[in-house]
Structures are given as C-alpha cells and as structure tokens.
C-alpha positions in Angstrom: 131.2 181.0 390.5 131.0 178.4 387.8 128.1 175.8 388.4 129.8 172.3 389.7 128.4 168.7 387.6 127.8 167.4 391.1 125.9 169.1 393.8 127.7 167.3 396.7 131.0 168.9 395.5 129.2 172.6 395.3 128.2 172.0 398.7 131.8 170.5 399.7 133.4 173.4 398.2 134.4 176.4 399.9 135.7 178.1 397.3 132.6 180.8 396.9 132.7 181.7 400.5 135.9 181.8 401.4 135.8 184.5 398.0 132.8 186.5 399.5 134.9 186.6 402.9 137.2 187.9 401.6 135.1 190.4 399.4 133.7 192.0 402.4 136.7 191.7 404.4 138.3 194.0 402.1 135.4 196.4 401.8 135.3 196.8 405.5 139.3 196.9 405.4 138.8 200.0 402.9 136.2 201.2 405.0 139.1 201.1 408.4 141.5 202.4 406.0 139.7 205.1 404.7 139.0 206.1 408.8 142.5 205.6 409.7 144.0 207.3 407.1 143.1 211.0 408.4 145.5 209.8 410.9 148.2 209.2 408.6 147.8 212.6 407.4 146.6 210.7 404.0 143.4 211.3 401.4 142.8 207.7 400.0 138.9 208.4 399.3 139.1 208.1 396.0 141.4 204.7 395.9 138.8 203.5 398.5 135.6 204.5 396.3 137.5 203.2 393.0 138.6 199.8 394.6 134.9 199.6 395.9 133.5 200.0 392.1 135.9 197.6 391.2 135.1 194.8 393.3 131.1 195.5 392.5 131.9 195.5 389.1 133.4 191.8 389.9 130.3 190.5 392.0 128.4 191.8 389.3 130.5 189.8 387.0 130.7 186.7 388.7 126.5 186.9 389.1 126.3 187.4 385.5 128.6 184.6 384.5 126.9 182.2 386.9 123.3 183.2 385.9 124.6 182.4 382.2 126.1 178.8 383.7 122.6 178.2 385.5 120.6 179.3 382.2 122.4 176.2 380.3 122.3 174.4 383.0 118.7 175.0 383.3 118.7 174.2 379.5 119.8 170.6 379.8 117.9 169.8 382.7 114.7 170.5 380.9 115.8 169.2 377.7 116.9 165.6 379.8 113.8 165.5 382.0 111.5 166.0 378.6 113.3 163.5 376.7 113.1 161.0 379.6 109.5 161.6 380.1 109.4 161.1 376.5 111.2 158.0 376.9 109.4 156.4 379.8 105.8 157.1 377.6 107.0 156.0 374.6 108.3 152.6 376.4 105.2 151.9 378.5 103.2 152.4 375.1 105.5 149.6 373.8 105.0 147.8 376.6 101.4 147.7 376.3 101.7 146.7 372.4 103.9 144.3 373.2 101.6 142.5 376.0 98.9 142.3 373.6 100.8 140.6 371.2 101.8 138.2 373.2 98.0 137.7 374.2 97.3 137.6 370.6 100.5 135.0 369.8 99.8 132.8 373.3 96.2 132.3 371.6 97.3 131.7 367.9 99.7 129.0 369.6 97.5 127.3 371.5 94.6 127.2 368.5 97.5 126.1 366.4 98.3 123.4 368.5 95.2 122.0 368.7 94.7 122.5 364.9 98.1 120.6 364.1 96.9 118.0 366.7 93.6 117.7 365.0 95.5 117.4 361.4 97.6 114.4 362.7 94.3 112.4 364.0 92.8 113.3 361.1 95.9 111.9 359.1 96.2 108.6 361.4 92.2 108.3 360.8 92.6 108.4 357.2 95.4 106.3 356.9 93.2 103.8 358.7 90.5 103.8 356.4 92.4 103.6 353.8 93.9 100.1 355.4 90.2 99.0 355.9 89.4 99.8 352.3 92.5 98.0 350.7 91.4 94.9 353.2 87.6 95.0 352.0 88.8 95.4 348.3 90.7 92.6 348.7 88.1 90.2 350.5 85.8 91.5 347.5 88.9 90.2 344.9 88.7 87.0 346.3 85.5 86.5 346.5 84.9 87.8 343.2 87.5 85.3 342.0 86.0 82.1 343.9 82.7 83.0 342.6 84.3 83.2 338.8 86.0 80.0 339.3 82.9 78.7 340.2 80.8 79.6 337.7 83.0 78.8 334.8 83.6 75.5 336.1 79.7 75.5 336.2 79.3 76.6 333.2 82.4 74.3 331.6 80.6 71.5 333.5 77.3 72.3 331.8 78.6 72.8 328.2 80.6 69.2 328.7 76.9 68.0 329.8 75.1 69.3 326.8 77.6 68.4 324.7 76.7 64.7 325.1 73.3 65.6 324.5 74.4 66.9 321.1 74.1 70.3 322.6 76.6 73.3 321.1 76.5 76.8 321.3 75.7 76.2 317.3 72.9 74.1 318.6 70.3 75.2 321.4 68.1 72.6 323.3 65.1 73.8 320.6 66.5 71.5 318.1 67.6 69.1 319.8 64.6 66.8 319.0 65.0 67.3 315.4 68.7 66.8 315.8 68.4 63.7 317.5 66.5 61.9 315.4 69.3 62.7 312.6 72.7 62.7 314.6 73.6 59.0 313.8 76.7 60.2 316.1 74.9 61.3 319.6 76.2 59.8 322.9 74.5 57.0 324.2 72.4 57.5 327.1 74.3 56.1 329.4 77.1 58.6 329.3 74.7 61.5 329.1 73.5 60.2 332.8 76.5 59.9 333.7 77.5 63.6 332.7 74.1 64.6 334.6 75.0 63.5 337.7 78.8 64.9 337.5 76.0 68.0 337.5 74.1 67.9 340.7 76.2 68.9 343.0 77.3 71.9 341.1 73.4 73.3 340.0 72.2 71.6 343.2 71.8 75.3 344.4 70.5 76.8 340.8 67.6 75.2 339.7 64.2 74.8 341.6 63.5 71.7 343.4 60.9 70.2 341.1 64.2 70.4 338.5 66.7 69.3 340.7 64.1 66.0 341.4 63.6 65.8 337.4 67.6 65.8 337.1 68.2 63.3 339.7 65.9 61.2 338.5 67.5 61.0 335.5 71.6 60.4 336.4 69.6 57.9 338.5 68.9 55.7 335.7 72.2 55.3 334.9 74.5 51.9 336.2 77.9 51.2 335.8 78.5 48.5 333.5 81.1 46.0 332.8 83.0 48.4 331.2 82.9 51.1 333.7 80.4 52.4 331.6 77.2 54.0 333.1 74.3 51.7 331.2 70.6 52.9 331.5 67.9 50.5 333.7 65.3 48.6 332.2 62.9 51.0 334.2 64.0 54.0 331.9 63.3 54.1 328.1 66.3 55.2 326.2 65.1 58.3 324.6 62.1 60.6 325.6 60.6 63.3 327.5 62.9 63.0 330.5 65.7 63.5 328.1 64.1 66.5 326.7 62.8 68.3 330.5 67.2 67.5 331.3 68.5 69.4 328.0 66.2 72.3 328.9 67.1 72.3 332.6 70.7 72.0 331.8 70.9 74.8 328.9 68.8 76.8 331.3 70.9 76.5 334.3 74.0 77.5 331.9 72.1 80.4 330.6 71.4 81.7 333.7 75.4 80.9 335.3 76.9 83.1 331.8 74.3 85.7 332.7 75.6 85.5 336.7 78.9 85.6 335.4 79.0 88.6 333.3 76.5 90.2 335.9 79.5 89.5 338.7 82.3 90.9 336.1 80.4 94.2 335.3 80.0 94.1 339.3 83.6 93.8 339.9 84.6 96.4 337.2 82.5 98.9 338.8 83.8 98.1 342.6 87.2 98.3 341.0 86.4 101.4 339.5 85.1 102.7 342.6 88.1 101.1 345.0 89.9 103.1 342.9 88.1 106.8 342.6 87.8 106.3 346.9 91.3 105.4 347.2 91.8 108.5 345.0 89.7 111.1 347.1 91.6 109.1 350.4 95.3 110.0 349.2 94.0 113.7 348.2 92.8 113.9 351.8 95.9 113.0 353.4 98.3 115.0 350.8 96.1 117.8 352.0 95.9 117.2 355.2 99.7 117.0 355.5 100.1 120.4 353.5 98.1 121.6 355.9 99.8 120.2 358.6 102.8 121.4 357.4 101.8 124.9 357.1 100.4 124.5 360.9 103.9 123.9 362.1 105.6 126.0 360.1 103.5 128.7 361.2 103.5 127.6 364.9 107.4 128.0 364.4 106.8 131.3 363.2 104.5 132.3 366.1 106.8 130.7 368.6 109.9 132.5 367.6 108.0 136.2 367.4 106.6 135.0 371.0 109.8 134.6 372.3 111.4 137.7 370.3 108.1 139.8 371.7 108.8 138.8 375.1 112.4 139.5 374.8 111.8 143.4 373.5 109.3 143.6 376.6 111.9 142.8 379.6 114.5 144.6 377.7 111.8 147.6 377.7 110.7 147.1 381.4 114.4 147.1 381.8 114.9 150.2 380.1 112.3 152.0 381.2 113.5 151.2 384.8 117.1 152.9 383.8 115.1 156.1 382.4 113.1 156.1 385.6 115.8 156.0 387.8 117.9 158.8 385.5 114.7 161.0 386.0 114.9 161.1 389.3 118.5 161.5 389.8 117.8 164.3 387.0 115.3 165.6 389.0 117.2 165.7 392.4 120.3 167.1 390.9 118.4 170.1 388.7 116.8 170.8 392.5 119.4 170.9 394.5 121.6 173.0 392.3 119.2 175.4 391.4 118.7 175.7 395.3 122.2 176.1 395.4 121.9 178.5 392.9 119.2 180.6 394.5 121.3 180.9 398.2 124.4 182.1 396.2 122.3 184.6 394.4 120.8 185.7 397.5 124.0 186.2 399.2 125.4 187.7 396.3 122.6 190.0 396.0 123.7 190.6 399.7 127.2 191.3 399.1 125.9 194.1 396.6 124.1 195.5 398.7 126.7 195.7 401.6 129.4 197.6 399.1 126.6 199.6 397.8 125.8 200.9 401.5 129.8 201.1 402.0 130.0 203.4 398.8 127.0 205.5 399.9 128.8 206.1 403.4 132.4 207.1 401.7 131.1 208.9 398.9 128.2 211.3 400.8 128.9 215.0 400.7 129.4 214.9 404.9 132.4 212.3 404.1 134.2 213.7 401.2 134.8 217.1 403.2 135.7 215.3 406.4 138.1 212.9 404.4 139.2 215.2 402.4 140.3 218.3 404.3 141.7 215.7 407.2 144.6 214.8 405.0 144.8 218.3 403.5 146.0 219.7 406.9 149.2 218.3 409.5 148.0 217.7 412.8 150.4 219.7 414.3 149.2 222.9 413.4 145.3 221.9 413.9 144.1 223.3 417.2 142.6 221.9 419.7 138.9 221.6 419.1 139.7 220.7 414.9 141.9 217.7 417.0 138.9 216.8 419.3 136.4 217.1 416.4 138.4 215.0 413.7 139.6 212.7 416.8 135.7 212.1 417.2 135.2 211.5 413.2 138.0 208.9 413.4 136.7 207.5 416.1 133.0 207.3 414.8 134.7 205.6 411.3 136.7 203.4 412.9 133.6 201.8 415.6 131.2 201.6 411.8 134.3 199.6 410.3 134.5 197.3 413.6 131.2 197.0 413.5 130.9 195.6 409.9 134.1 193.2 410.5 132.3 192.1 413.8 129.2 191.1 411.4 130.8 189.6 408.7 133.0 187.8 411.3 129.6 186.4 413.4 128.0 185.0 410.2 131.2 183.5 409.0 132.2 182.2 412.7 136.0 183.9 411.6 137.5 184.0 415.1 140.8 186.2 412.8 138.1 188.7 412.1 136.5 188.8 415.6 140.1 189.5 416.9 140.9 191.9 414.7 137.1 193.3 415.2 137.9 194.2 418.9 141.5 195.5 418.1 140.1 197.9 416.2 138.0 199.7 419.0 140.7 199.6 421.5 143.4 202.0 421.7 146.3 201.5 419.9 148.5 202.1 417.0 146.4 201.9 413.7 149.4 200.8 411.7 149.1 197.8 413.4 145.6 197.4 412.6 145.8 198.1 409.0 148.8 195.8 408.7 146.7 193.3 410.9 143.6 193.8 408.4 146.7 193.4 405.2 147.6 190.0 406.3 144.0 189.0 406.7 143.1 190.2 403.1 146.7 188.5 402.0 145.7 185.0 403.9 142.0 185.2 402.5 143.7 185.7 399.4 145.8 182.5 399.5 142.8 180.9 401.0 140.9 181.8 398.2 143.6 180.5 395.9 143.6 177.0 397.4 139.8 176.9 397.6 139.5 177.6 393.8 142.0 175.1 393.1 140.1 172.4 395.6 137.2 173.2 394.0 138.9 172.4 390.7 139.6 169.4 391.6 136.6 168.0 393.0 135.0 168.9 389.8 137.4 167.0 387.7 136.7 164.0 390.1 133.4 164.4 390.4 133.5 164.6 386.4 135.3 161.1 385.9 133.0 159.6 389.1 130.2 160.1 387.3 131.4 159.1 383.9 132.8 155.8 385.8 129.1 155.2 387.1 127.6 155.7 384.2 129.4 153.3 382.8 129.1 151.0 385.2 125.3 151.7 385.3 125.1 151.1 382.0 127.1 148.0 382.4 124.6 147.0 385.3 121.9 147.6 382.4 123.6 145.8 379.9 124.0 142.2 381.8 120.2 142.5 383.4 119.5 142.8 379.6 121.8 139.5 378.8 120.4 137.5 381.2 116.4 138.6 380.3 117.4 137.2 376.7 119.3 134.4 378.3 116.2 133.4 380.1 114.1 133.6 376.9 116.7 132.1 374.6 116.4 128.8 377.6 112.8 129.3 377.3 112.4 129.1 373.5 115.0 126.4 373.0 112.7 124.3 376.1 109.4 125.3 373.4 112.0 124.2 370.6 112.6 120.7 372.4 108.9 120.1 373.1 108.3 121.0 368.9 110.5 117.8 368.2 109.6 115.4 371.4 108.4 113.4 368.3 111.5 113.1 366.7 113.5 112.6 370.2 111.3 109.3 370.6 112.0 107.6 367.8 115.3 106.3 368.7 116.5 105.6 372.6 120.3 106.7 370.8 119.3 110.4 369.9 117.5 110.6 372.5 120.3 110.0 375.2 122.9 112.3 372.7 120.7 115.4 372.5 120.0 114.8 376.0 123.2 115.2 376.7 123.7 118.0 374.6 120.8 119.9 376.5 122.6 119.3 379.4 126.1 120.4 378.5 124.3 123.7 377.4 122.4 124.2 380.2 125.4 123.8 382.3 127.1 126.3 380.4 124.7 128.5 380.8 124.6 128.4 384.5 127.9 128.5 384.4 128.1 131.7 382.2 125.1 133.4 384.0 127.2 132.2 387.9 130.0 134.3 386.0 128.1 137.5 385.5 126.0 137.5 389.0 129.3 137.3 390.2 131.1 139.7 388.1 127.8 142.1 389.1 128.6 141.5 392.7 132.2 142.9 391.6 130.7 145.8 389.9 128.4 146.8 393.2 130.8 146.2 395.6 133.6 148.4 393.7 130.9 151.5 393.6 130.3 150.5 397.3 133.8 151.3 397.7 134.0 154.4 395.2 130.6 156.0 397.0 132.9 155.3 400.7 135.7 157.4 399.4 133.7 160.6 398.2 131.5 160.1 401.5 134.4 160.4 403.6 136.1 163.0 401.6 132.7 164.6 401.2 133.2 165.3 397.5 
C-alpha cells in the first residue's frame, strides 16, 4: 500500500486490488467454510474468527503504513509548493528590480552619450580657438616687428639727420644755436639738406602739414653740385631760422618715434603676456575637458557592461521563473491526483473493514457459536430427522449469505472465477468441491497478488529513473535556453562594444577590413554553435517524445 512517485503508475498498478480481492475473497471463503464445515462433521469457528482478526489486523496495518507514506508525502508537497511560491515571488521581485535598472542604466547611457559627445565638440572647439589665437598672435608678431623696424630706422634716420645739424643725444636742439656759432666743425648746409630730404618720406606721415611744408622747403634748397654734393641756392641764406624750425621738427619727430617705440614694446610685452596666460587657461580647458571625457567613457563602459550583465540576470530569471512555474504546476497536479488516489483507497479500505467487521459479527454472535458449534460436536448419523432438516436449513441459510457475498464482491470486481464459483455454491453438489474450488481461487489470487506487487515494483523503479531522466533533461532544456539568452546578450554587448570604437575602426581602411573579418568569423561561429544546440534540443525533445510513447503504451 506504499504511495507510488508517479501517479500514472498507481493508477496502472493493480497490485492494491488484486490484494483486496483477494482479502475478501478469503473472508467470504471462511465465511463458506465455516457453513460447510457442519457438513464435514468439523468446528473451525474459532480458525475462521482468528484468521478473520488477522487479516483486519493487516488492513489495519496496511492503512496505517499508507497514511504514514501520505503524511510525508503530504510533507514534501507542501514544503515544494511553498518553496516554489517562494521562488516564483522572489524572482518576479528581481525581475522588477532588474527592469528598473535597466530604465535607470538605458537613461545614464544615453545622457552619457550626449555628454561624451558634447566633451568632444567642446574639445574640437577649443582646439580651434586655440589655432585662431596662435594665428592672431602671430599676425600681431609681425606686425609688431614691421612697426619696430620702422621706427628704429626712423629714429636711426633722424639721429643721422640731427647729427649733421650738430645734434647728439649729449646735445638737444635748445643749444643748438649757441653751439653753432662755436662748432668750427658743423656740416655744411648743403649736406644737412640733403639728410632732410632722405627724411620726408619716412616722417611724411608724423609731423603736421605746416611742418612737413617747413621741411620740404628746406631739403628743397639743396642742389647737387659738381661733386655730387648737395650745395644750397642763392634763394636760401646759409644759416637761420629755417635751420632752427628743421632741428626742432626733426628732434621732435624723433622724440615722439622713441616714445611710439617703447609705447609699442610695453604693448607687445603685455599681448605676449596675455597670448600666453589665454593660451594657458585654453590648454587647462582641453586637459580638463579630456579628463572629463575620459571619465565619460570609462563610465559609459561601466554602464554598458552592468546593462548587458542586468539584462542577462533578467532572461535568466524570466527563464527561471518559467521552470519554477511549470514545476508548480506539475507539483500541484501530482500532490492532487495522489492524494485522490489516496482518498479512494482509503475509502475502499475503510470498506473492506467494514465488510470483515460485519463477517465477524455474523460468526461470532451467540445464535452462530451454538449452531457451529454443536453441528460438529455431533455425527450425522445418529442426528434424527428434524436436528438433519433443521441443521440442513442452517447450512443452507450459511451457504446462500456466503454466495451472496462472493456474488458482490465478484460484480464490483467484474471476476467472472468468482461469479462461477458464486452460483456453484447455491446449487446442489459436493461442498468439497466448492471449498477446493474457493482453495485454488485464494491460491491464484495469491499468485496474482504476487506478480502484481512485483509489477508494481517495477513500474515504480521505472517511473523513478523516468523522472530522474526528465529532470535532467528538463534541466538540460533549462540550461541551453539559458546559454543562448547570454549568447544573445554577449552578441548584443560586443555589437554596443564595436559601436564604442567605430572611431578607431575608421582610422585605417586595413583594421577595418581585419576586425571586420574577425566579427564575421565570430558571428559565424556563433550561428554555427547556436544551429548545434537548436538541433541538439530537437534531439533532446524528440528522445522524450519517444520516452513519453513507451510509458503511454505501456501505461506506466
């Protein structure tokens, strides 16, 4: 009465049936015996009553030990159903974490794509301005430098010019009148209009135009001579105002150019300086404006890996919680059927107690005792007539109850044996033959019994290593769904990978075409290797396919 691991071998086996045939077979086999043995001129009342207690003691047994299996059985489906409840909650809850980090890792991506995006314009943009203020420094160096050059050959020019008015930078133009009258050396005047006009051209643009007038009048003045040498005209006298109104003009003029010229150097120290403190503040920018861009990707990295790692726990959940789902349900069926199966066993059990309780009750009643009792105290031979007729009728009575009960038990087993042996019993006849008819029956059911237990046996160890084999083949199912989920991501993150370093592909037509190439290789293995498992999946269904055929048509 043991609980079978499978509930479609229970139901398959006949073991517990063919016992309780045979269990009341041999009650109402005592019950014949008991009746035919005041015939027999025997008293086996008390056998009949012991062998009755015994086999109730062995129902009861058998009930006990089976209610014990059930209880454990019982046990574990509640523990299994709570743990997969547990299971299936605690995934979902996962689940739901999981979704909302991806929400929270899809966002950080995409804001750190267009951060890193605005990083890198940012960085072209500087590196641009910094081009535009190298070029405008530069313009400004060489205009500074053009306007130097000018000015000190101004200024040269000038100093030559005063020069030949006696003029030095130990001498200014305020004593030049006294000096003049003294300096038996001075240039002539010729050569100081000469040096004049070398002049024009170059203070042309410094002097007001009343000056520049007064100045050309006076290199005006001056004619080459035979020499080469410029000679005054007649028109101009030698020495005089105009003389004096030049040397003021000229040390004037180079007053104002050494003023200009130190005014443009202070200038171009302080543009220098500043080229330099902006150029400074530029390359801080873009040193932090690549740390940060560096951080940006290195963090996107981060993001996109624990994207693709979140993603992977999520199927693998959904996965798993698919698996649990399906195990609670099977759980579920199973636990219901056998504890249905359970319930009809008890009832017929419950039943069969009842039956050899009422069989007792009949043999072991006051009326029963005496009648058995002093019917094989006394030979029928020396009975009269009437004791003959009355104990004829008491057989008689005995022997239609114990047809009667083999006639039930053999309509509700559909036994045609026992339906035989039923209607034997009423007709006339010798009752050795029935009791030795009854014998075999109990010895067949017996046998039966035998082969049914050891049937049952069986289909319990198979239906043991059946469901061990599909669980592991289930779980084998479970496994390659799983490798291919983290196959898909492991494409999808190394597709996010190739996009990180697009940048890097472009640089050179070369890498391009080899990690191409690579990619492709991969890719093809990968089909290959997931074409392998589909197939070797196929394999897998198709071999329980076959398995689930055999224990259908063997009914196991």
């Amino acid at each position: 009465a043991a609980i079978c691991s499978n509930a479609s071998c229970c139901a398959a086996t006949p073991a517990s049936s063919s016992v309780g045939k045979m269990k009341f077979f041999s009650a109402a086999a005592a019950m014949a015996a008991s009746a035919f043995a005041v015939q027999a001129q025997e008293a086996p009342v008390k056998k009949v009553l012991v062998f009755m207690e015994e086999l109730k003691s062995e129902v009861q047994a058998d009930g006990e030990k089976e209610t014990a299996s059930f209880g454990k059985f019982k046990s574990w489906c509640d523990e299994t159903l709570a743990t997969a409840n547990k299971n299936i909650a605690d995934g979902e809850s996962n689940i739901e974490n999981y979704k909302r980090r991806i929400e929270e890792l899809s966002g950080f991506e995409a804001a750190g794509g267009a951060e890193i995006a605005s990083a890198e314009k940012n960085i072209e943009e500087n590196k641009e301005r910094q081009k535009e203020a190298e070029a405008h420094r530069e313009k400004e160096a060489k205009d500074f430098k053009a306007a130097k050059t000018d000015l000190e050959e101004s200024i040269t020019a000038m100093t030559d010019a005063l020069a030949e008015f006696g003029v030095t930078k130990e001498t200014k133009a305020e004593g030049f009148l006294q000096k003049r009258a003294t300096d038996a050396t001075a240039a002539s005047s010729p050569r100081r209009a000469a040096s004049v006009k070398r002049l024009l051209h170059r203070v042309s643009g410094r002097v007001s135009v009343e000056n520049l007038e007064v100045l050309t009048s006076f290199a005006a003045a001056a004619k080459p001579g035979a020499e080469g040498v410029a000679l005054l005209s007649q028109d101009e006298p030698e020495e005089g105002g105009a003389t004096d109104q030049v040397v003021a003009i000229i040390q004037q003029t180079l007053d104002d150019c050494q003023k200009d010229l130190t005014e443009l150097e202070t200038e171009e120290t302080e543009k220098a300086a500043m080229h330099e403190k902006l150029m400074a503040s530029m390359s801080q920018e873009q040193a932090e404006l690549k740390s940060f861009l560096t951080q940006q990707n290195s963090n996107r990295g981060t993001s996109v890996k624990e994207l693709s790692d979140t993603k992977v726990l999520r199927d693998e959940t959904e996965l798993q919680i698919k698996a649990d789902k399906g195990l609670l349900t099977t759980t579920q069926d199973s636990c219901k059927e056998k504890s249905s199966q359970f319930d009809e066993r008890s009832k017929l059990r419950a039943e069969e107690l009842a039956g050899i309780n009422a069989a007792i009750e009949v043999l072991s009643n006051d009326k029963a005792t005496a009648l058995l009792e002093g019917s094989a105290a006394v030979n029928f031979a020396q009975m009269q007539r009437s004791k003959q007729v009355e104990q004829g009728a008491a057989v008689e009575q005995k022997r239609k109850k114990a047809s009667k009960i083999i006639g039930d038990i053999a309509s509700k087993s559909h036994n045609l044996a026992l339906a035989r042996l039923a209607v034997q019993m009423t007709s006339d006849g010798s009752f050795d033959k029935v009791l030795n008819t009854i014998d075999a029956q109990i010895k067949h059911l017996k046998t039966e019994e035998q082969e049914d237990i050891k049937h049952r046996d069986r289909c319990q160890k198979q239906m043991a290593e059946s469901s061990a084999d599909l669980s592991t083949l289930e779980d084998s199912i479970a496994k390659v769904d799983s490798a291919i989920a983290r196959m898909e991501s492991k494409e999808q993150e190394l597709l996010t990978a190739l996009d990180a370093v697009s940048a890097d592909i472009n640089a050179t037509k070369v890498d391009m075409a080899d990690r191409s190439q690579e990619r492709e290789q991969e890719r093809s293995d990968h089909l290959e290797a997931l074409k392998n498992d589909q197939e070797s999946l196929k394999l897998v269904q198709d071999a329980t396919v076959e398995i689930t055929k055999f224990f259908k048509k063997n009914k196991v």
